[in-house]
C-alpha positions in Angstrom: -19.4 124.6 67.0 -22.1 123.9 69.8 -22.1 125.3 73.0 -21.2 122.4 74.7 -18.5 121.7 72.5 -16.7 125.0 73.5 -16.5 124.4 77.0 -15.4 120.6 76.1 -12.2 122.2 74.8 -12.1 124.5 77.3 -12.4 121.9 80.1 -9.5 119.8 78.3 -7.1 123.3 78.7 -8.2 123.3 82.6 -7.4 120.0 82.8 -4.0 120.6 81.7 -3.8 123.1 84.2 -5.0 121.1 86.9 -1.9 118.6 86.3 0.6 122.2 86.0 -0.3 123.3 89.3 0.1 119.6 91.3 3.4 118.8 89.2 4.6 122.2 90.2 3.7 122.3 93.6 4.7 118.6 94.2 8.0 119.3 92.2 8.5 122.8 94.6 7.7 120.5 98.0 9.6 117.2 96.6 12.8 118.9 94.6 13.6 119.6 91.5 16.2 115.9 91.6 12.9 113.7 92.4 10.9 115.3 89.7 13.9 115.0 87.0 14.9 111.6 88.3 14.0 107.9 87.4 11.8 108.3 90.6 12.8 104.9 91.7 11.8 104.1 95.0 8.9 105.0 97.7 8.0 108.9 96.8 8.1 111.2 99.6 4.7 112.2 100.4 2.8 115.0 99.4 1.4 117.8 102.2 -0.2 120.9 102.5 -1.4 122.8 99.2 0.7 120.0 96.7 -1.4 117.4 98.4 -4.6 119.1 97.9 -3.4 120.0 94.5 -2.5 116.2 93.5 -5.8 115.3 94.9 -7.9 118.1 93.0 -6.1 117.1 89.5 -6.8 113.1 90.3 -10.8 114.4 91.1 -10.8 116.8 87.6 -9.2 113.4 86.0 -12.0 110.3 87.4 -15.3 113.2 85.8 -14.0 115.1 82.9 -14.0 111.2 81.2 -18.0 110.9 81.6 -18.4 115.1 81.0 -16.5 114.5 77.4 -18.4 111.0 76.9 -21.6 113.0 77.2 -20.5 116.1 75.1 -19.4 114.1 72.1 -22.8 111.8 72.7 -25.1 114.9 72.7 -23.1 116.0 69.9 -23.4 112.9 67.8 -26.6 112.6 68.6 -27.6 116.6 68.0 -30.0 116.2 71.4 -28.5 119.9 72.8 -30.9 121.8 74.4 -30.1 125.1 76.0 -30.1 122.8 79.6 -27.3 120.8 78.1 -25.6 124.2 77.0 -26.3 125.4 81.0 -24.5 121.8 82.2 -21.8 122.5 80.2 -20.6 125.7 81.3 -22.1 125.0 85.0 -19.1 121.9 85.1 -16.7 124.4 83.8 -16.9 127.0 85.6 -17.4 125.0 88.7 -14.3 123.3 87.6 -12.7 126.3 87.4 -13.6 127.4 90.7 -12.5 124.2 92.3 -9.4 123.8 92.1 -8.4 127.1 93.6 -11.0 125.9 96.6 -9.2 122.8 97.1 -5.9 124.2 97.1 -6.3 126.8 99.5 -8.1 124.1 101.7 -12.0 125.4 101.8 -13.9 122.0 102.8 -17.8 122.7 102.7 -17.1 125.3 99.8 -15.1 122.6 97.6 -17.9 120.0 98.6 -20.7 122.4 97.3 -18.6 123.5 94.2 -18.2 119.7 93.0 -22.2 119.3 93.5 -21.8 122.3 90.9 -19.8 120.4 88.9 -22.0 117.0 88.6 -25.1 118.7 88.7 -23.5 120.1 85.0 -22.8 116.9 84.3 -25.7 115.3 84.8 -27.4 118.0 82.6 -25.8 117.0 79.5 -26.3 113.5 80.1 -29.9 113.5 80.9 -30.2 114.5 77.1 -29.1 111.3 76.0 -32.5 109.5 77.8 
């Protein structure tokens, strides 16, 4: 298994985590009823750290698409190098680090962490051209 492939599968456990932690905090700020419930109706909203959480998990969820659509692509199309390898593990662990930054509510550091993140990105799929 490549490289890139192993922090593919890696990303897709983070991004389960990523949903755990905004379900739970917006289940521990909203009740356990509303989370249970046919959630009919307006939802109360979200503050604090289960905001920040819901808003880090919808972030993970709009650029781990285009990360896993250029890990398959470089995969199918066997162009790995060791800077696709590099982008790879630079968007996981910057992943990683992000969500905990966003939660706790660190503004220039999550900006400069999701820079991190694309630039990792972008690494794999400048393989593909």
């Amino acid at each position: 298994m490549t490289v890139e492939l192993k922090y593919l599968a890696w990303s897709i456990g983070l991004g389960i985590v990523y949903v755990l932690v905004a379900a739970t905090l917006g289940t521990a700020q909203r009740g356990l009823p509303w989370n249970v419930g046919n959630r009919d109706g307006e939802a109360p909203p979200l503050t604090g750290a289960a905001a920040r959480a819901h808003r880090a998990s919808r972030n993970f969820l709009e650029t781990f698409p285009f990360f896993a659509a250029a890990v398959l692509a470089v995969t199918l199309a066997k162009t790995g190098t060791p800077h696709t390898a590099i982008g790879a593990m630079a968007y996981f662990w910057a992943r990683l680090v992000y969500l905990p930054v966003y939660v706790i509510g660190i503004p220039y550091l999550r900006t400069l962490v999701w820079a991190v993140s694309l630039w990792g990105l972008l690494q794999v799929l400048w393989a593909l051209f």
